[in-house]
Residue frames as a rotation matrix with the C-alpha (Angstrom) as fourth column:
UNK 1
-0.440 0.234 0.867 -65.33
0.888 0.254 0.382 67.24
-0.131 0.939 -0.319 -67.90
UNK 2
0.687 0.616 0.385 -67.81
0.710 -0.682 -0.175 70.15
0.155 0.393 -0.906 -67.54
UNK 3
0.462 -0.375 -0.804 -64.62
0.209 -0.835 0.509 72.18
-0.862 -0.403 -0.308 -66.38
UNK 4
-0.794 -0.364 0.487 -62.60
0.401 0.287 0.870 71.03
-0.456 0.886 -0.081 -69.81
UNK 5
0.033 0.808 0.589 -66.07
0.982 -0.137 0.132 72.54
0.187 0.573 -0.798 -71.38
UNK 6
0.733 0.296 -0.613 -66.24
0.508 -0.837 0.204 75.60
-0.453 -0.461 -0.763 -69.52
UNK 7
-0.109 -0.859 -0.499 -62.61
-0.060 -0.496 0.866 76.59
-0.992 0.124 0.002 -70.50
UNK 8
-0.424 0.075 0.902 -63.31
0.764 0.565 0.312 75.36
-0.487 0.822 -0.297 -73.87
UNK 9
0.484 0.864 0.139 -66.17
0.875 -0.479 -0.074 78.01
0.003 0.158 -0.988 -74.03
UNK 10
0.646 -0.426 -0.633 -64.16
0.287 -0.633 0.719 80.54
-0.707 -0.647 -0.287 -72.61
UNK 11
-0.446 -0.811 -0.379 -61.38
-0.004 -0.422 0.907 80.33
-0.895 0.406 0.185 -75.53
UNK 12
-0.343 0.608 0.716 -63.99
0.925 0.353 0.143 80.00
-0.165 0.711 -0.684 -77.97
UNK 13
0.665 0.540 -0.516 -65.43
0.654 -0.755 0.053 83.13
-0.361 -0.373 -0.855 -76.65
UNK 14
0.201 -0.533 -0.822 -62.17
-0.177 -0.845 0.504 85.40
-0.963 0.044 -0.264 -76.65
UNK 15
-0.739 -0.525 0.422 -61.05
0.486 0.017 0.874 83.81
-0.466 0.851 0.243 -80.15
UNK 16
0.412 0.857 0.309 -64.97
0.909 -0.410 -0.073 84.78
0.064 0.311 -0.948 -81.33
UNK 17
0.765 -0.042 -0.642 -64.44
0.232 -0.913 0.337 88.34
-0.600 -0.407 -0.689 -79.67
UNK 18
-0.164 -0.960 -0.229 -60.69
0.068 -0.242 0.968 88.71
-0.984 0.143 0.106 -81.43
UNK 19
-0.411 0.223 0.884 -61.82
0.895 0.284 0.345 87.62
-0.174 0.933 -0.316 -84.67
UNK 20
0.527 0.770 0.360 -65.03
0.827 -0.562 -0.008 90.11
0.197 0.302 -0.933 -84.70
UNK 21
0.298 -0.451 -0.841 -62.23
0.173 -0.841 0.513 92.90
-0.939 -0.298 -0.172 -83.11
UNK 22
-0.447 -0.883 -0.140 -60.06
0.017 -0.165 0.986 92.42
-0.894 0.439 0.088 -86.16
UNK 23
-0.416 0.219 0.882 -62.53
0.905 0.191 0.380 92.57
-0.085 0.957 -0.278 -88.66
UNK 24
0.829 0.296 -0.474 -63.98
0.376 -0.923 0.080 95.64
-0.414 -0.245 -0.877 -87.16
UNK 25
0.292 -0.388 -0.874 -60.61
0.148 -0.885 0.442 96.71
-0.945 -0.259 -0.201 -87.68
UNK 26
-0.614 -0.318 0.722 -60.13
0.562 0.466 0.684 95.69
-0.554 0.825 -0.108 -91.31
UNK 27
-0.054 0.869 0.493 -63.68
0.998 0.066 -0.006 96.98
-0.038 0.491 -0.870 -92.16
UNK 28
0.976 0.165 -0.145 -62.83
0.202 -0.931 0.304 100.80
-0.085 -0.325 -0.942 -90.35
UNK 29
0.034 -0.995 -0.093 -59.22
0.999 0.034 0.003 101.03
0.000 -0.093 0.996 -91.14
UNK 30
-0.528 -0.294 0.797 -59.57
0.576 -0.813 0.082 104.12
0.624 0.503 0.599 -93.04
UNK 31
0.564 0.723 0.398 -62.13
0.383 -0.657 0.650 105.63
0.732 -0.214 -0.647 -90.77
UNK 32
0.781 -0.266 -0.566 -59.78
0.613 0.499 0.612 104.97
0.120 -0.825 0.553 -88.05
UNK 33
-0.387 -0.885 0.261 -56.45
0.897 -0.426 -0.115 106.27
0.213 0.189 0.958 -89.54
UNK 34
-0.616 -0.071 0.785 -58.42
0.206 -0.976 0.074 109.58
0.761 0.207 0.615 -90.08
UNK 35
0.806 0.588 0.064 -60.06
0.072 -0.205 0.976 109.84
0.588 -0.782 -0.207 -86.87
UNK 36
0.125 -0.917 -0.378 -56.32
0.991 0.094 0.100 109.39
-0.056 -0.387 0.920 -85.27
UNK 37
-0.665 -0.519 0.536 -55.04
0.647 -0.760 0.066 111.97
0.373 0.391 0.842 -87.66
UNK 38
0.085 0.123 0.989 -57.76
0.030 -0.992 0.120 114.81
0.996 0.020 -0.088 -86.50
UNK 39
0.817 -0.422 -0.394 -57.41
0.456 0.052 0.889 113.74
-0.354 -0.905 0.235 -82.29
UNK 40
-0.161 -0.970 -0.180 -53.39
0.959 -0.197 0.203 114.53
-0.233 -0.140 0.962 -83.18
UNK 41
-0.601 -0.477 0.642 -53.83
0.536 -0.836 -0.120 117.45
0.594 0.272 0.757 -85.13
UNK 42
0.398 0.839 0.370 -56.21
0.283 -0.497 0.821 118.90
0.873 -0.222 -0.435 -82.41
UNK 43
0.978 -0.013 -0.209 -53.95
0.205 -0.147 0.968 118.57
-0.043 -0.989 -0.142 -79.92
UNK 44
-0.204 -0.896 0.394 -51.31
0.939 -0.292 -0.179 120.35
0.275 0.334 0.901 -82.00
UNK 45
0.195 0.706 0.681 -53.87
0.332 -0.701 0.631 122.96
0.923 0.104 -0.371 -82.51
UNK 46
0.781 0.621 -0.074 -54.50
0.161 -0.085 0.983 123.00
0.604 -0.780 -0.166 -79.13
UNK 47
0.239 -0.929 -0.281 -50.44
0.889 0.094 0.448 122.42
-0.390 -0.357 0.849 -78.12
UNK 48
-0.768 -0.629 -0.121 -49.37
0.618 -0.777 0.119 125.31
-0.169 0.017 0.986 -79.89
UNK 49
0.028 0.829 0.558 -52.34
0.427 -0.515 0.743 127.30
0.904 0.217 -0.369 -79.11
UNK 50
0.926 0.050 -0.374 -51.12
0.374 -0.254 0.892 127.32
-0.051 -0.966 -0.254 -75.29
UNK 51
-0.225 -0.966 0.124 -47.58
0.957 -0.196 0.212 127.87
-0.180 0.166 0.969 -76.57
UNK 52
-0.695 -0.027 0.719 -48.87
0.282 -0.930 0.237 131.61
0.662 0.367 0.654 -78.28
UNK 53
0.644 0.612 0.460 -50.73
0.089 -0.657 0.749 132.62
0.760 -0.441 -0.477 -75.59
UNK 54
0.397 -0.779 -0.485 -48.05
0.719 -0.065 0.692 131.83
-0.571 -0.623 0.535 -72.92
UNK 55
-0.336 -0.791 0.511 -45.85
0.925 -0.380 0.020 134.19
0.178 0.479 0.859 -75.70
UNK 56
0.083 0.620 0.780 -48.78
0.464 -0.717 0.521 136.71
0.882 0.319 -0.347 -75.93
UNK 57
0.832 0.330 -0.447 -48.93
0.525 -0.204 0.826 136.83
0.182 -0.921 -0.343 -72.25
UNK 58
0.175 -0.982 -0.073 -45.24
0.950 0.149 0.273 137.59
-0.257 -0.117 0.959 -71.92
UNK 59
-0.655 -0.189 0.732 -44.89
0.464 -0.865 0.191 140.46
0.597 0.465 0.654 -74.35
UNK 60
0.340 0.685 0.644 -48.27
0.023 -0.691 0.723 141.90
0.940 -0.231 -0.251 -72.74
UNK 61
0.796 -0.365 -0.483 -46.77
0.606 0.485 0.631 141.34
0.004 -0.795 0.607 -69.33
UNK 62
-0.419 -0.851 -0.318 -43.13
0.854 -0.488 0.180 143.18
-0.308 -0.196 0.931 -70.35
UNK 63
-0.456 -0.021 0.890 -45.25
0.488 -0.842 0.231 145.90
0.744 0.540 0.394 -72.08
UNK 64
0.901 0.377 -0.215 -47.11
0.309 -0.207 0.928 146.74
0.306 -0.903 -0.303 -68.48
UNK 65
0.372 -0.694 -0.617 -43.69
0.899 0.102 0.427 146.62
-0.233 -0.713 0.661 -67.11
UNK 66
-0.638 -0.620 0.458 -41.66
0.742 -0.654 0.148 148.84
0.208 0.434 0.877 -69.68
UNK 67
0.198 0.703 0.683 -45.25
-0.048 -0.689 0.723 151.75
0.979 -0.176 -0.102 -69.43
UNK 68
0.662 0.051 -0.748 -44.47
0.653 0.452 0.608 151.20
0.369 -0.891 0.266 -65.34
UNK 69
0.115 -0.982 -0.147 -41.06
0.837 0.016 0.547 151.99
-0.535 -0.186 0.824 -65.37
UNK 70
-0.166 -0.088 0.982 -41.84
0.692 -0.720 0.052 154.94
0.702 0.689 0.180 -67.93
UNK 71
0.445 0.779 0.442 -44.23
0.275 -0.589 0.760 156.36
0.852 -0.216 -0.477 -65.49
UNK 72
0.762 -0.288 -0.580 -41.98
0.630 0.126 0.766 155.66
-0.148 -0.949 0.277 -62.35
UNK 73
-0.163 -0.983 -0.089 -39.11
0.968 -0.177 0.179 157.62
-0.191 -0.057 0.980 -63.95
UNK 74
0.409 0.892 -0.191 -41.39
0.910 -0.413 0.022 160.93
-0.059 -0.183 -0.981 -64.81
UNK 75
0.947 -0.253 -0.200 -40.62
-0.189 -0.938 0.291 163.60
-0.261 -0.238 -0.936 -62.53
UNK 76
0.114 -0.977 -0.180 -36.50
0.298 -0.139 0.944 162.69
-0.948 -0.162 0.275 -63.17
UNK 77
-0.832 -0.554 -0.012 -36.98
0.114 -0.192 0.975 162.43
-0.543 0.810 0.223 -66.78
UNK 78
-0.008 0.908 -0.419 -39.65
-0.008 -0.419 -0.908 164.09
-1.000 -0.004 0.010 -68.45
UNK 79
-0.430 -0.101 -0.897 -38.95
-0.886 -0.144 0.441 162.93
-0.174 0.984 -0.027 -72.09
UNK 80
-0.882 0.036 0.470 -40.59
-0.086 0.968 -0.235 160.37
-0.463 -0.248 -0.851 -70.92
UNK 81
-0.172 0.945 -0.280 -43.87
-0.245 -0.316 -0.917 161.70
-0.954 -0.090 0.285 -71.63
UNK 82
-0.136 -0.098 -0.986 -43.12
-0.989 0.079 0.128 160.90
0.066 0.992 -0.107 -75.62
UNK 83
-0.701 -0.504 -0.505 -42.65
-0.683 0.678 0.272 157.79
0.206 0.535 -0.819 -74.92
UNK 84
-0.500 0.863 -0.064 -45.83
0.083 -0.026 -0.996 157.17
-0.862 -0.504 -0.058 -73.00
UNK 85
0.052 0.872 -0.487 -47.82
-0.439 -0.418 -0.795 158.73
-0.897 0.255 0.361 -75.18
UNK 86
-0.633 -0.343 -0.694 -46.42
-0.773 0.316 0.549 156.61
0.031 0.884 -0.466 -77.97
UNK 87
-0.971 0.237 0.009 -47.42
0.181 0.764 -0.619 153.48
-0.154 -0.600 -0.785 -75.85
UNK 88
-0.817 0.573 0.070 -50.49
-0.043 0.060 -0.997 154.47
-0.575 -0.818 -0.025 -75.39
UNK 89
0.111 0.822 -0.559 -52.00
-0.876 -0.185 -0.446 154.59
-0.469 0.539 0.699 -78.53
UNK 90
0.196 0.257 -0.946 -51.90
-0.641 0.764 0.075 150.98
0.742 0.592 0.315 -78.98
UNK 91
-0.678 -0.237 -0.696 -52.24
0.105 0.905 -0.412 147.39
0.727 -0.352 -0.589 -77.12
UNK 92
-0.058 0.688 -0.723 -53.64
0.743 0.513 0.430 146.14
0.667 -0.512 -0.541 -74.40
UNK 93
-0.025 -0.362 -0.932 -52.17
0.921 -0.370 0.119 148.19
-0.388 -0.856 0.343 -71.72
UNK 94
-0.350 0.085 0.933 -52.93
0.639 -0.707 0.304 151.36
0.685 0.702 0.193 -74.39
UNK 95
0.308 0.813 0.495 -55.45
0.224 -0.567 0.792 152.61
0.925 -0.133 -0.357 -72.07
UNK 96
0.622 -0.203 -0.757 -53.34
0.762 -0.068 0.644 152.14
-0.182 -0.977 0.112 -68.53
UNK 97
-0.444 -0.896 -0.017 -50.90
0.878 -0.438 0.192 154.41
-0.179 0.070 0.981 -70.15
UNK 98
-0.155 0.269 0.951 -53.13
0.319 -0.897 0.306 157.34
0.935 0.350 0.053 -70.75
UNK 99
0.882 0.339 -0.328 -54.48
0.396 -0.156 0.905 156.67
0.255 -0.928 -0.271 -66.70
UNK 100
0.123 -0.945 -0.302 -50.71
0.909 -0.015 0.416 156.94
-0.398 -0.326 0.858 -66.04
UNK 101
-0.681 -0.033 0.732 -50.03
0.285 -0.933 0.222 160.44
0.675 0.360 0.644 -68.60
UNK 102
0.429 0.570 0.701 -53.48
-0.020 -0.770 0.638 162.00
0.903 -0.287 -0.319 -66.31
UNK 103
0.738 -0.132 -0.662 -52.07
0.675 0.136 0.726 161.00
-0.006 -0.982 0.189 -62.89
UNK 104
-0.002 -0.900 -0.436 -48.80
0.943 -0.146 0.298 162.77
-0.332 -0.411 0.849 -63.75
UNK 105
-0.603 0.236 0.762 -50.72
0.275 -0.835 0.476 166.20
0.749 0.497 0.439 -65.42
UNK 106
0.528 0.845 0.082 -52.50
0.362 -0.311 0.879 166.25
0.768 -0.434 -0.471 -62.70
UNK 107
0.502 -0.429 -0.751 -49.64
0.791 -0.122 0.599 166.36
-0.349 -0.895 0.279 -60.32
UNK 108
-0.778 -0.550 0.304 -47.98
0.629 -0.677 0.382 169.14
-0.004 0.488 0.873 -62.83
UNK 109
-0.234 0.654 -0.719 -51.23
0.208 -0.689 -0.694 170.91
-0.950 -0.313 0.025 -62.19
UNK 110
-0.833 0.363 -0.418 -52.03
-0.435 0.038 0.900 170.27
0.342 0.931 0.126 -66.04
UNK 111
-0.667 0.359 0.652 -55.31
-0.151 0.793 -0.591 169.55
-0.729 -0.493 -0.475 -66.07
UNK 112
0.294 0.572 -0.766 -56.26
-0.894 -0.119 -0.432 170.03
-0.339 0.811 0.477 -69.46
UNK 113
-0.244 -0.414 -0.877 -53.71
-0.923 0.375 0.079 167.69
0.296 0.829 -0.474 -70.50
UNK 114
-0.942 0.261 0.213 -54.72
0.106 0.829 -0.548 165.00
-0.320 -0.494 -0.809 -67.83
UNK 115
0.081 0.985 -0.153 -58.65
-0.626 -0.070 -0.777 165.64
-0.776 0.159 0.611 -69.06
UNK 116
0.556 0.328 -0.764 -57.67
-0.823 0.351 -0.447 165.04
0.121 0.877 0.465 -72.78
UNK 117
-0.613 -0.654 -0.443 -55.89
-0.723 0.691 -0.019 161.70
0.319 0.308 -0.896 -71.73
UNK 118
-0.806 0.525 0.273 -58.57
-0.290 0.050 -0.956 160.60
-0.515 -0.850 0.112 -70.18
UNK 119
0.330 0.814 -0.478 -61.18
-0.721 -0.110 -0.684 161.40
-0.609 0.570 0.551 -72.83
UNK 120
-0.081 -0.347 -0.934 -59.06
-0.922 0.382 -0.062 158.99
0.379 0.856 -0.351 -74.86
UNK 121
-0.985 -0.010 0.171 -59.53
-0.082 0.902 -0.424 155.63
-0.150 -0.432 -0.889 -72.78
UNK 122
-0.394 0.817 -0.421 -62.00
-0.469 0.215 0.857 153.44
0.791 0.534 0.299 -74.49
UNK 123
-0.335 0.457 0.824 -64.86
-0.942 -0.155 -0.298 152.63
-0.009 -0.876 0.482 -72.92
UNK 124
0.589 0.742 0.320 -64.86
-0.808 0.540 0.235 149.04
0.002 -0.397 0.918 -73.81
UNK 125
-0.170 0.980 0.107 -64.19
0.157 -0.080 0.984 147.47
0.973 0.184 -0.140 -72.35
UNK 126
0.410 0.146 0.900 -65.88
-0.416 -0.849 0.327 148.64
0.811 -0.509 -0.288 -69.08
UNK 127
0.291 -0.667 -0.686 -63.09
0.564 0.699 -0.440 147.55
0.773 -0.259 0.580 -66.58
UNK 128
0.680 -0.245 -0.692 -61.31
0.458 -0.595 0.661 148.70
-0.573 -0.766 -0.292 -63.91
UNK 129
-0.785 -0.609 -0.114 -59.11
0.522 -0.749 0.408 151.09
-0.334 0.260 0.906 -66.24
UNK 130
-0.413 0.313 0.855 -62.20
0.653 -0.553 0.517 152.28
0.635 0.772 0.024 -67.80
UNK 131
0.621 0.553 -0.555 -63.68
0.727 -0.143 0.671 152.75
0.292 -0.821 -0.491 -63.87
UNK 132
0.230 -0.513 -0.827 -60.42
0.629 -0.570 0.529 155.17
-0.743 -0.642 0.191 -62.98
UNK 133
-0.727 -0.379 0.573 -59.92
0.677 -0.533 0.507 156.55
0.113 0.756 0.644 -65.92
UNK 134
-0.534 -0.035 0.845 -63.44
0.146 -0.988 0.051 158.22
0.833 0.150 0.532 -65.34
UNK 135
0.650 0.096 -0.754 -63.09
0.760 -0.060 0.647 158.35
0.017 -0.994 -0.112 -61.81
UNK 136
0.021 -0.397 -0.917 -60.37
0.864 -0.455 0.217 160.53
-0.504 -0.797 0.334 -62.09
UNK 137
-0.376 0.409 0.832 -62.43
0.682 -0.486 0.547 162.73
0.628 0.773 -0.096 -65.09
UNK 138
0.563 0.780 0.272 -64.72
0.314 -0.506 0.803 163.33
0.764 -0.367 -0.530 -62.48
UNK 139
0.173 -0.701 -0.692 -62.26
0.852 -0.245 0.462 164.19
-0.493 -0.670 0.555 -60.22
UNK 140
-0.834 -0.326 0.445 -60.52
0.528 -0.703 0.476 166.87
0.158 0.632 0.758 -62.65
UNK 141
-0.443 0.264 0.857 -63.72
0.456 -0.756 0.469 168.41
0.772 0.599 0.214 -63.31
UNK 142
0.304 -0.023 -0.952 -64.16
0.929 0.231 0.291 168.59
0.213 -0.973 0.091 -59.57
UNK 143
0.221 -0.536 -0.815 -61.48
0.709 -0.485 0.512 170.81
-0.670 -0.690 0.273 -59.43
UNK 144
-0.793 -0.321 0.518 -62.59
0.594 -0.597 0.539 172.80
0.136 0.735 0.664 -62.29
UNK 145
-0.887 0.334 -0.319 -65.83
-0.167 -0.875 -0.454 173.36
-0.430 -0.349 0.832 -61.06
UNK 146
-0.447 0.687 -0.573 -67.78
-0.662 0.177 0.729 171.68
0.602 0.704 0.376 -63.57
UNK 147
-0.664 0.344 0.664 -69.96
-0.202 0.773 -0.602 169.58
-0.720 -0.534 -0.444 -60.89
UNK 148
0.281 0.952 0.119 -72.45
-0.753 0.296 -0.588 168.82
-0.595 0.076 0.800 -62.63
UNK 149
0.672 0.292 -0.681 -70.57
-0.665 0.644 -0.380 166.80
0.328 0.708 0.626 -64.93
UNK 150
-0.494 -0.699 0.517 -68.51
-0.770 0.076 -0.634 165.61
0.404 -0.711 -0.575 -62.21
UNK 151
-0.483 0.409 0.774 -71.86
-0.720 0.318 -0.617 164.17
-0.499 -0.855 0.140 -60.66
UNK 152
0.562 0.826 0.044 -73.26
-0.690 0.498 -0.526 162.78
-0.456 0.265 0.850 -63.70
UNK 153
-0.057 -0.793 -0.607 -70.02
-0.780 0.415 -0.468 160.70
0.623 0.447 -0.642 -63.87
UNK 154
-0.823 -0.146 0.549 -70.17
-0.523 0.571 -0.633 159.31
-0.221 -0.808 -0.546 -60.30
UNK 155
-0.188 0.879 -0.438 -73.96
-0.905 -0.328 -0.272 158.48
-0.383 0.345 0.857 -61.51
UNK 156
0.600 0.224 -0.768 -73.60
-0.782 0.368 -0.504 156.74
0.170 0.903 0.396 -63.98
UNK 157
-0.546 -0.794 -0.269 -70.33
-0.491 0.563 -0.665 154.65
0.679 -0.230 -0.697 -62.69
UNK 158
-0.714 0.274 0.644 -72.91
-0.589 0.262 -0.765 153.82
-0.378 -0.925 -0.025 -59.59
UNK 159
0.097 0.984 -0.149 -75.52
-0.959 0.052 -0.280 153.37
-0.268 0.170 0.948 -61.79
UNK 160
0.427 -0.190 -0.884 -73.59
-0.690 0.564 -0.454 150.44
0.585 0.804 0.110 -63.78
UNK 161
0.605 0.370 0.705 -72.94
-0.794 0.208 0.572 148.48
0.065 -0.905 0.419 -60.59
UNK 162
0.817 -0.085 -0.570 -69.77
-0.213 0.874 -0.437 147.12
0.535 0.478 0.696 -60.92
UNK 163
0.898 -0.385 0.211 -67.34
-0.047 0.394 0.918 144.93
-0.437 -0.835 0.336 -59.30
UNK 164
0.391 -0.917 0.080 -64.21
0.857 0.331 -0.395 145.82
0.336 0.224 0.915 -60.94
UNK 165
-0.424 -0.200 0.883 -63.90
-0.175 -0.939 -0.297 149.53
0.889 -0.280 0.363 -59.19
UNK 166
-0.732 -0.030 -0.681 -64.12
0.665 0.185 -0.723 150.00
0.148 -0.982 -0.115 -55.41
UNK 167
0.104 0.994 0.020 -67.84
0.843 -0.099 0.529 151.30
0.528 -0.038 -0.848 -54.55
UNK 168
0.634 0.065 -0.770 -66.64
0.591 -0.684 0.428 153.45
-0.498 -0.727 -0.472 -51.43
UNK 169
-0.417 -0.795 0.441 -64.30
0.876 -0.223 0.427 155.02
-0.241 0.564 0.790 -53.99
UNK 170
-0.869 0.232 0.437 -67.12
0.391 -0.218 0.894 156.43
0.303 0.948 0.099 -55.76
UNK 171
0.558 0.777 -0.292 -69.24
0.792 -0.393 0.468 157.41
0.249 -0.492 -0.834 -53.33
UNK 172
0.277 -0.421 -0.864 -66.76
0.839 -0.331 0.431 159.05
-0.468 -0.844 0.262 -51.59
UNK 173
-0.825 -0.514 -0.232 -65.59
0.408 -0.828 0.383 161.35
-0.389 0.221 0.894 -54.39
UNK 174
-0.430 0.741 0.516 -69.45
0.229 -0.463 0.856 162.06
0.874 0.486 0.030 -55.30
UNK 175
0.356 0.382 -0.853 -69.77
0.934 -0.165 0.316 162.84
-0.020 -0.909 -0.416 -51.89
UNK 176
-0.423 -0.779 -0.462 -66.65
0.758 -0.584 0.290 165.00
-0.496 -0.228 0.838 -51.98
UNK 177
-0.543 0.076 0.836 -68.18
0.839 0.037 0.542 166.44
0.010 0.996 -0.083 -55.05
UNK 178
0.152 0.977 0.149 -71.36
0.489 -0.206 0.848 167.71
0.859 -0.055 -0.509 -53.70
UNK 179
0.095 -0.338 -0.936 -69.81
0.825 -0.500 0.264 169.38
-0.557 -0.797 0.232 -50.63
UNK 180
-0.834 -0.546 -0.082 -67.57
0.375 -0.668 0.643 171.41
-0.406 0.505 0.762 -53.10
UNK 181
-0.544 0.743 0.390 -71.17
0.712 0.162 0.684 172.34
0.445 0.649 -0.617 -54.28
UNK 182
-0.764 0.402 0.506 -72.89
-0.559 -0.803 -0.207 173.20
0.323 -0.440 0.838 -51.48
UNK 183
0.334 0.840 0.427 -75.33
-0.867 0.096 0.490 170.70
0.370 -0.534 0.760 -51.18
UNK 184
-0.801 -0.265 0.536 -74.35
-0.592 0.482 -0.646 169.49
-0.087 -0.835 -0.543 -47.41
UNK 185
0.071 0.413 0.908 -77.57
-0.667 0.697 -0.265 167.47
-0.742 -0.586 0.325 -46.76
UNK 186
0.740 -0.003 -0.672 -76.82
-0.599 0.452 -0.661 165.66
0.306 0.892 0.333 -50.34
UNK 187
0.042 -0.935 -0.353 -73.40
-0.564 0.270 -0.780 164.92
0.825 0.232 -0.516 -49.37
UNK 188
-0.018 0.300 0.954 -74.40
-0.997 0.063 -0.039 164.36
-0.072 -0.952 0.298 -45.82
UNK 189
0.556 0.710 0.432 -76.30
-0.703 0.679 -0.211 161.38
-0.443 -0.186 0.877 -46.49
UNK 190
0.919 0.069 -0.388 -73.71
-0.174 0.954 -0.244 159.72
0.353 0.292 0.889 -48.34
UNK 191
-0.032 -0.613 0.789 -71.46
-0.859 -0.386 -0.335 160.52
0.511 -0.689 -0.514 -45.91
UNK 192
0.100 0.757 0.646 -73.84
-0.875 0.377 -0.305 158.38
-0.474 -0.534 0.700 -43.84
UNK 193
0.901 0.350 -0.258 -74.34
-0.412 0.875 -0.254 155.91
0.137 0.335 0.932 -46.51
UNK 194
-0.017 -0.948 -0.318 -70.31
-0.420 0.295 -0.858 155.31
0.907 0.119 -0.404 -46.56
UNK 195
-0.498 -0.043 0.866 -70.02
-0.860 0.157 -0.486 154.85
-0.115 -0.987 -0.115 -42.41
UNK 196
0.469 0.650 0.598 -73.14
-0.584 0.736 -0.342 152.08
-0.662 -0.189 0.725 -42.61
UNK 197
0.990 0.093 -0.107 -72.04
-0.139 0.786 -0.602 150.01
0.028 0.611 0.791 -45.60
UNK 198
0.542 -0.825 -0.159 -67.98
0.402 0.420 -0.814 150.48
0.738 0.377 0.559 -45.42
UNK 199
0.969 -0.061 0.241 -67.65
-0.207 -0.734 0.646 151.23
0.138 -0.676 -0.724 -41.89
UNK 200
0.766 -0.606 0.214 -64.07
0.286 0.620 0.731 149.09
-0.576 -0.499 0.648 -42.04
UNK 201
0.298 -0.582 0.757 -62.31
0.843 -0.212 -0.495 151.35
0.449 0.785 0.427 -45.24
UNK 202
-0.592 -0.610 -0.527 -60.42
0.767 -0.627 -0.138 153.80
-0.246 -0.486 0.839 -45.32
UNK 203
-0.906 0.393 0.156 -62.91
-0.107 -0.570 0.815 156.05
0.409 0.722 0.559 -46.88
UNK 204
-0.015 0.420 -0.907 -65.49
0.578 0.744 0.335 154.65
0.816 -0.519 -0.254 -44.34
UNK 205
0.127 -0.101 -0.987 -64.01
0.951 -0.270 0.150 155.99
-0.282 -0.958 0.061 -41.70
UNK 206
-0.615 -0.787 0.057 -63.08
0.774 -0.588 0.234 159.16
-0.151 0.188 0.970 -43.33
UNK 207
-0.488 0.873 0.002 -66.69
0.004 0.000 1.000 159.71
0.873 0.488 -0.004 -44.23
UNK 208
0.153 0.483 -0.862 -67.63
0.916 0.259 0.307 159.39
0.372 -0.836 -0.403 -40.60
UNK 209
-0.242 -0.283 -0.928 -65.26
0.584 -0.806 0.094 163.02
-0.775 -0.520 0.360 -39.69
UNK 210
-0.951 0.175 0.255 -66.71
0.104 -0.595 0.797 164.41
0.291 0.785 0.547 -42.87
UNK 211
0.205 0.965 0.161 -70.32
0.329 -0.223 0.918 163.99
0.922 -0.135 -0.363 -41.41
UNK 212
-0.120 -0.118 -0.986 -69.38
0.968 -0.234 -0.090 164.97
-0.220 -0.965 0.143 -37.85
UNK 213
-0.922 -0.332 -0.199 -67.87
0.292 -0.935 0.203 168.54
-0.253 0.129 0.959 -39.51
UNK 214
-0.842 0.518 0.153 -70.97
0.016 -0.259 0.966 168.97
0.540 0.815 0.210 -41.60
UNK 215
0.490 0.775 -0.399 -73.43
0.754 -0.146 0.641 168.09
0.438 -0.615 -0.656 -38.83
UNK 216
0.186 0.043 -0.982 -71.79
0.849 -0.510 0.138 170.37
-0.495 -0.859 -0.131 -36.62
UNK 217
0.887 0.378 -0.264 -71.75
0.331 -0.921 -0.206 173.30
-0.321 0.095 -0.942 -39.10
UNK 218
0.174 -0.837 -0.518 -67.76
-0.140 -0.542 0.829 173.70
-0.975 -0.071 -0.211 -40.17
């Protein structure tokens, strides 16, 4: 008997429960329908939101490639340089193509024209193209002579302590820098500082027979 109750209770219960479901749903139809409808269209939104970036990526992806393949073909075909320099004044990859136009004036021993490509890579934002681009500024003016504004590149690149340029990079050519100067116990020391903090780079170790020479006077 008290089982014949119990079960009794039981379908009482779920019919209760069903009932109060289905009026819920009677009472919220409409709230429902349009709650559905913005879930779906968010995850259209959202569905072809990964579709155009997957596309975006692509194109930005073949335009690296095609600026690559410009730069690799250079020294054979030097009408390239048009087509670079088209490239470069626009997109993402705008600014790797100018690094690419100074790398190859510099080997032509242009170094005006590798300066003023250079001067053209925006500085935000402050990435590793914007880090080589003026790394190799300060380079250039290196080898014009202009240290001082050579050093108050490396400076300033140190000063801003970032991790998308290699540190011993930048020491090393504001080491180099100062030598070409004259002032050995400047350079010295970060000679020094290179050996202690990146004794395991190249540039590390290179930095170790640069202070040897310098301590011993050559």
């Amino acid at each position: 008997m008290k089982r014949l109750q119990r079960k009794q209770l039981k379908e009482d219960e779920l019919v209760t429960g069903l009932n109060k479901f289905i009026r819920f749903l009677k009472n919220w139809t409409k709230e429902i329908i349009i709650l559905a409808a913005l879930v779906l269209a968010s995850l259209a939104v959202f569905s072809g939101y990964k579709v155009l970036k997957a596309q975006s990526l692509r194109k930005e992806s073949q335009v690296a490639g095609q600026i690559l393949a410009l730069r690799a073909e250079l020294n054979k075909n030097p009408g390239n340089v048009l087509k670079l320099e088209q490239m470069a004044g626009k997109g993402k990859f705008s600014r790797m193509a100018y690094i690419l136009l100074a790398t190859y004036w510099i080997e032509q021993g242009e170094l005006d024209k590798a300066r003023l490509a250079l001067e053209k890579v925006k500085s935000v934002p402050k990435d590793l193209f914007f880090y080589q681009a003026q790394d190799l500024l300060a380079q250039i003016h290196t080898l014009r002579l202009n240290y001082d504004k050579a050093l108050d590149i490396f400076k300033r690149i140190e000063e801003d302590k970032q991790a998308d340029y290699a540190l011993d990079v930048i020491i090393y050519h504001h080491a180099e820098a100062l030598e070409r100067k004259g002032a050995r116990k400047e350079s010295l020391a970060l000679y020094k500082r290179l050996q202690e903090e990146f004794p395991q780079t190249y540039y590390g170790y290179d930095a170790s027979l640069r202070a040897k020479k310098l301590e011993s006077g050559q």
